[in-house]
C-alpha positions as CSV (number, residue, x, y, z in Angstrom):
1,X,73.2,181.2,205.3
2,X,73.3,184.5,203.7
3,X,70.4,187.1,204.4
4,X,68.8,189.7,201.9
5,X,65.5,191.7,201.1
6,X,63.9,191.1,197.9
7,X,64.2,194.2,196.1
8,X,62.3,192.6,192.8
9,X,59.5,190.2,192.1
10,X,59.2,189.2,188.5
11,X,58.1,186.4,186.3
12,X,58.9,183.8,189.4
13,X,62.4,185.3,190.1
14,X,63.0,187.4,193.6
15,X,66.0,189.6,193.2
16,X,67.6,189.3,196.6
17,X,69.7,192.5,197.9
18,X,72.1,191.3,200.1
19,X,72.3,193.0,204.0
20,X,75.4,193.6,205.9
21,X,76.4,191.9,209.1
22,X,74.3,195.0,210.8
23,X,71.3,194.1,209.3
24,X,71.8,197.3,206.4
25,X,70.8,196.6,202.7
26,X,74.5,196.5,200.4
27,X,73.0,198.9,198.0
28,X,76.5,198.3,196.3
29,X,76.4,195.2,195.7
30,X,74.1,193.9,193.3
31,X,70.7,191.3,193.5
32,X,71.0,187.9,193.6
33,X,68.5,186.4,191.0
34,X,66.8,183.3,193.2
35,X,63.8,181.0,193.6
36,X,61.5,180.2,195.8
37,X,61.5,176.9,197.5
38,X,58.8,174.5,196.9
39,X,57.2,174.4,200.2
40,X,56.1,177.9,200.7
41,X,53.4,177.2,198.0
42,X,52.5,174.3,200.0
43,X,52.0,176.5,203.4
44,X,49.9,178.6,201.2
45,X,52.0,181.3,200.8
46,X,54.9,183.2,198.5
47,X,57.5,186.0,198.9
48,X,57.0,189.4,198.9
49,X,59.0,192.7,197.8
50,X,59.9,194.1,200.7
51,X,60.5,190.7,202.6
52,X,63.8,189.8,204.4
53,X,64.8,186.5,203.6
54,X,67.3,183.6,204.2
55,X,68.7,182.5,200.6
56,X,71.1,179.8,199.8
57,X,73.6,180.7,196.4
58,X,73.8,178.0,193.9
59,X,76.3,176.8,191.4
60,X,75.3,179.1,188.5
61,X,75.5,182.2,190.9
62,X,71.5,182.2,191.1
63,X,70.4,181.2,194.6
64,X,67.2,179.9,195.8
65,X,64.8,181.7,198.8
66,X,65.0,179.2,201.8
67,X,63.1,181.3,205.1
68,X,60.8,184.2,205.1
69,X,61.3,185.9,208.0
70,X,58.6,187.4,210.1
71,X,57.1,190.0,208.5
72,X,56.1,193.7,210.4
73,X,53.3,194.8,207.5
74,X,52.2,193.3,204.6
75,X,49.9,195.3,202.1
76,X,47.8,193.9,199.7
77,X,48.0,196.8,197.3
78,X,50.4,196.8,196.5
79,X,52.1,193.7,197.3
80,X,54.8,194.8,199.2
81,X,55.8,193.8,203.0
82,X,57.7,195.6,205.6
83,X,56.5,199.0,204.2
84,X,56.3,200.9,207.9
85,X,55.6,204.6,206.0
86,X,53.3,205.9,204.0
87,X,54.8,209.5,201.7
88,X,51.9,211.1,200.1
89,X,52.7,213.8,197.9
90,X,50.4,216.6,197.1
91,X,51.2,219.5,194.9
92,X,50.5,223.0,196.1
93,X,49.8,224.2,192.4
94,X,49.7,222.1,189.1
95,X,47.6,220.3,189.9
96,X,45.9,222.5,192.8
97,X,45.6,220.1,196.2
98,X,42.8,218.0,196.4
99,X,42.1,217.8,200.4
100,X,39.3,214.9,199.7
101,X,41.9,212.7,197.7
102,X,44.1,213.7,200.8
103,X,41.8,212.5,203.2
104,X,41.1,209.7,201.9
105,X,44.7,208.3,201.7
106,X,45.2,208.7,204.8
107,X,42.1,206.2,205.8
108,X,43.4,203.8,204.0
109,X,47.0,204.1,205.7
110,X,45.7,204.4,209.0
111,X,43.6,201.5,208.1
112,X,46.5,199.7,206.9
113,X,48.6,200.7,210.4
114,X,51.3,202.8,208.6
115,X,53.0,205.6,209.6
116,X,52.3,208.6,207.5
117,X,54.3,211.5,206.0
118,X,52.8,214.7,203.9
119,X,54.8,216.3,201.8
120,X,53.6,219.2,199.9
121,X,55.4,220.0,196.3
122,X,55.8,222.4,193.8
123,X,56.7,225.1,196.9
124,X,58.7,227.2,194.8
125,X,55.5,227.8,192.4
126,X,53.6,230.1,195.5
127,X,53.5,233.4,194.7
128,X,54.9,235.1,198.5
129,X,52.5,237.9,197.9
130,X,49.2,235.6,197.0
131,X,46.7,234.0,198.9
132,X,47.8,230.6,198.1
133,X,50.2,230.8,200.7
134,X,48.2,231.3,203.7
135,X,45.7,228.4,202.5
136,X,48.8,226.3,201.9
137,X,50.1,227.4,205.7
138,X,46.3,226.3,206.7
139,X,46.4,223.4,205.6
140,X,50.2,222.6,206.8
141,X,48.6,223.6,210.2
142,X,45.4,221.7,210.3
143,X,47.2,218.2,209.5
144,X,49.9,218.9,211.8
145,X,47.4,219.5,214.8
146,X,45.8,216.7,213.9
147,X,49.7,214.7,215.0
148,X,50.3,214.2,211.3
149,X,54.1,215.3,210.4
150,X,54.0,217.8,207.0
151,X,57.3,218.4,205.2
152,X,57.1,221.3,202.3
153,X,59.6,220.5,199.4
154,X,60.6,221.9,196.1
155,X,62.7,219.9,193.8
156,X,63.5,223.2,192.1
157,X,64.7,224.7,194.7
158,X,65.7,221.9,197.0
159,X,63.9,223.0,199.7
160,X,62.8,220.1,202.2
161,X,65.0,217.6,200.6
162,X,67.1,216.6,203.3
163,X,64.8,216.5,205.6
164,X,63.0,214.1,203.6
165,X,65.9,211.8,203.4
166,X,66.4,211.7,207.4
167,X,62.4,210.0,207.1
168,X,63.5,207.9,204.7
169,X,66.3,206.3,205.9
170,X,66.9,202.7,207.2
171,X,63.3,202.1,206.0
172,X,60.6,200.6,203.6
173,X,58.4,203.8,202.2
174,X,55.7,203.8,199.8
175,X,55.1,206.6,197.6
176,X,51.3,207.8,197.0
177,X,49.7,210.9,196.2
178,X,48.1,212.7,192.9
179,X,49.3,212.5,189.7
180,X,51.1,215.2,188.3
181,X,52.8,216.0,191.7
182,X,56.5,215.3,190.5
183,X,57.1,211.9,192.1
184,X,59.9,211.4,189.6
185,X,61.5,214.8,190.0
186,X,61.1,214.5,193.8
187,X,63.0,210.9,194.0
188,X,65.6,211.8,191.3
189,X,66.6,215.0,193.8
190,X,66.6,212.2,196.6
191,X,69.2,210.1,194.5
192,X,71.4,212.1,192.3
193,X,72.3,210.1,189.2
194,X,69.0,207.7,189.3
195,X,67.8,209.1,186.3
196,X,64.3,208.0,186.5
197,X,61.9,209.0,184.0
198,X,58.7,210.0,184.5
199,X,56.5,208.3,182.4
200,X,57.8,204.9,184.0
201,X,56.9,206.1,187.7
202,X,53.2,207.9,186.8
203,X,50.7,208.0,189.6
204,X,47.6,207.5,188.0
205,X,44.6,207.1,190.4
206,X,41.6,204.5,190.1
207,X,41.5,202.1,187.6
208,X,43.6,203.6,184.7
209,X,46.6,202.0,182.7
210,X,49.8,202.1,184.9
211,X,53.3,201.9,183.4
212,X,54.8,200.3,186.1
213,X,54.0,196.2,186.2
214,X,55.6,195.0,189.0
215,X,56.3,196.3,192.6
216,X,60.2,197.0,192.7
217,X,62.3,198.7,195.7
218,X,64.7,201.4,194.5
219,X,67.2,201.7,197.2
220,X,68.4,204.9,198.6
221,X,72.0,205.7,200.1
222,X,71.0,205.8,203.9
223,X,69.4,202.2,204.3
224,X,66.0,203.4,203.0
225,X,64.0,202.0,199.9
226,X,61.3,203.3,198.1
227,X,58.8,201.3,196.3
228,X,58.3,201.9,193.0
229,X,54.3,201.0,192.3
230,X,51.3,202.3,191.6
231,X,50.7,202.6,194.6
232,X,47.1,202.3,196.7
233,X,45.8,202.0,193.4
234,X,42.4,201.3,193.9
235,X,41.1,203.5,196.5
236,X,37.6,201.9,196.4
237,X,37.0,201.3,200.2
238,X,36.4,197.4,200.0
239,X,38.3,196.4,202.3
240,X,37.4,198.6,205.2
241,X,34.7,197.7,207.3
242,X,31.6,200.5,207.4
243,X,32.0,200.6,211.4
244,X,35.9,200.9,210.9
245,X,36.1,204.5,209.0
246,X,35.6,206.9,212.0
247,X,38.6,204.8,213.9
248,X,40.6,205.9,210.5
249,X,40.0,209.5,211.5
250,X,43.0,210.1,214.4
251,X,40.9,213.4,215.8
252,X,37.5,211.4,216.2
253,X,39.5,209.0,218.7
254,X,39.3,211.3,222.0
255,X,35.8,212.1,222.0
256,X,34.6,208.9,220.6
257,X,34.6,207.0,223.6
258,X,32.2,209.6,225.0
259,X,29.5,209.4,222.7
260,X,26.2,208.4,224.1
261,X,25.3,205.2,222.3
262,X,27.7,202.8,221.7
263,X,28.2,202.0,217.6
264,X,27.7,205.9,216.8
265,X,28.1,206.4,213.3
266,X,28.8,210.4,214.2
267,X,26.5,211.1,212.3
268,X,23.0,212.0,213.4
269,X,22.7,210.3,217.5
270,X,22.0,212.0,220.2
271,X,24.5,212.5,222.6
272,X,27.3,212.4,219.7
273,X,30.6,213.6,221.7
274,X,32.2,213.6,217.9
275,X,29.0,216.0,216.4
276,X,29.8,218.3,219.6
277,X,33.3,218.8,218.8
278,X,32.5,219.7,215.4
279,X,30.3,221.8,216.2
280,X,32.7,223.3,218.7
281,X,35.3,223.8,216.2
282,X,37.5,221.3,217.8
283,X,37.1,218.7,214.4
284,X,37.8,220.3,211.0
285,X,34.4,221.3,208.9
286,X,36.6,220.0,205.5
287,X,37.7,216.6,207.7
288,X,34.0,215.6,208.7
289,X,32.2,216.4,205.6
290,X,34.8,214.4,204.5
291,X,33.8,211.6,206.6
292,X,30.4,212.1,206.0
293,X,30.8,211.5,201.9
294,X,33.3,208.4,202.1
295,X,31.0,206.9,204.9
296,X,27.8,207.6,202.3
297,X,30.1,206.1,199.4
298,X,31.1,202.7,201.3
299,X,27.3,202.0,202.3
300,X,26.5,202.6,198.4
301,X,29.4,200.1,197.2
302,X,28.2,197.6,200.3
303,X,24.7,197.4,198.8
304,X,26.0,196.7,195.1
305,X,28.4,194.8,196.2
């Protein structure tokens, strides 16, 4: 029985890309249109983008999804599984970066157990002389202390783009970040001749009008794919737990564990090991107030909701 990943989800068709004997999607080839079997909606459950699957061809060329197999990561929003990293793209200039939006992207990756990749845009728009460059080399240094990996790219220019290939490659990716930050640009320098335009891969944040309907993987040369979504569309903090946001802070881990009480919030105890190290310039001023607002924000969204 043939294998694939399903590349597409739409109106109850899975587009299945066939994989090569080595387990490596034939980008070459094209989708085979299927459906689902019966019994996964009586288990409860459905096929995913992102999902590798056993199909079985049929006698119109279609073919129908037999086996799911095990997935590594499945994310509700948005639907995709397999997804291992996270690439969030943050302009330099136009639009300036927004640390807090930053920030909090990467709680709801760490929440959601992904690997994650920073790449900062627009490079080619710093002025050598101007200050911007020694807050963006700040910046590139603060994240990258904290074990994040930072990659600085220009379409323009080309700068960083290979090296952002090598992360993508032989792997599911997600792409997240501001609007405005070039997302288009940035993928059609990835894969010359895709041709994507940018109104039908916006990144609009929160609750506003998105062009893209469906979650659909655009496959790269080197094994990778990228899905093409809104993203984490809704970054509203639901579905984290109030006690689970410090965990979603990678520098808090090593002094956690030493704080006085047990259930510290980090916030106000006695005896806080995390408060000390702030204090002792060991945890970023910008990265705890940081913690401090989103922590205030999911106790007022608890309460209402």
């Amino acid at each position: 029985m043939p294998e694939g990943i399903i590349v597409k989800a739409l109106s109850g068709y899975y587009y299945v890309m066939p994989v090569e004997d080595n387990g490596v999607p034939s980008v070459e080839g094209s989708a085979v249109q299927c459906r689902a079997r019966g019994i996964f909606r009586k288990r409860g459950t459905s096929p995913l983008v992102g999902d590798r699957v056993s199909y079985m061809l049929t006698e119109n060329g279609e073919g129908t999804v037999d086996e799911i197999h095990k997935r590594e990561t499945e994310l509700i929003r948005p639907p995709v599984a397999n997804v291992s990293l996270a690439v969030l793209l943050f302009s330099v200039k136009e639009p300036d970066m927004n640390l807090n939006l930053l920030d909090k992207f990467l709680v709801h990756i760490e929440q959601a157990g992904l690997d994650a990749l920073i790449v900062l845009t627009k490079q080619d728009l710093i002025d050598p002389e101007a200050e911007d460059r020694n807050i963006v080399a700040e910046v590139k240094a603060l994240y990258e202390q904290i074990g994040y990996e930072v990659i600085s790219t220009s379409s323009r220019t080309g700068e960083g783009s290979e090296l952002l290939r090598e992360r993508l490659a032989g792997k599911i990716s997600v792409f997240s970040g501001q609007s405005g930050v070039g997302k288009s640009s940035m993928l059609n320098a990835l894969m010359p001749g895709l041709t994507l335009e940018t109104s039908a891969i916006s990144m609009r944040l929160g609750r506003g009008k998105h062009t893209t309907r469906h979650v659909e993987l655009i496959p790269l040369d080197n094994g990778g794919f990228v899905a093409d979504t809104p993203g984490f569309s809704q970054l509203d903090f639901l579905e984290i737990g109030v006690e689970e946001l410090s965990t979603c802070f990678r520098e808090f881990a090593q002094f956690a564990d030493q704080c006085k009480f047990r259930g510290c919030t980090h916030t106000h105890e006695p005896g806080c090991r995390v408060l000390a190290a702030k204090e002792e310039g060991l945890i970023s001023e910008s990265r705890y107030q940081h913690y401090e607002q989103f922590l205030t924000e999911m106790k007022d969204k608890k309460r209402r909701y």
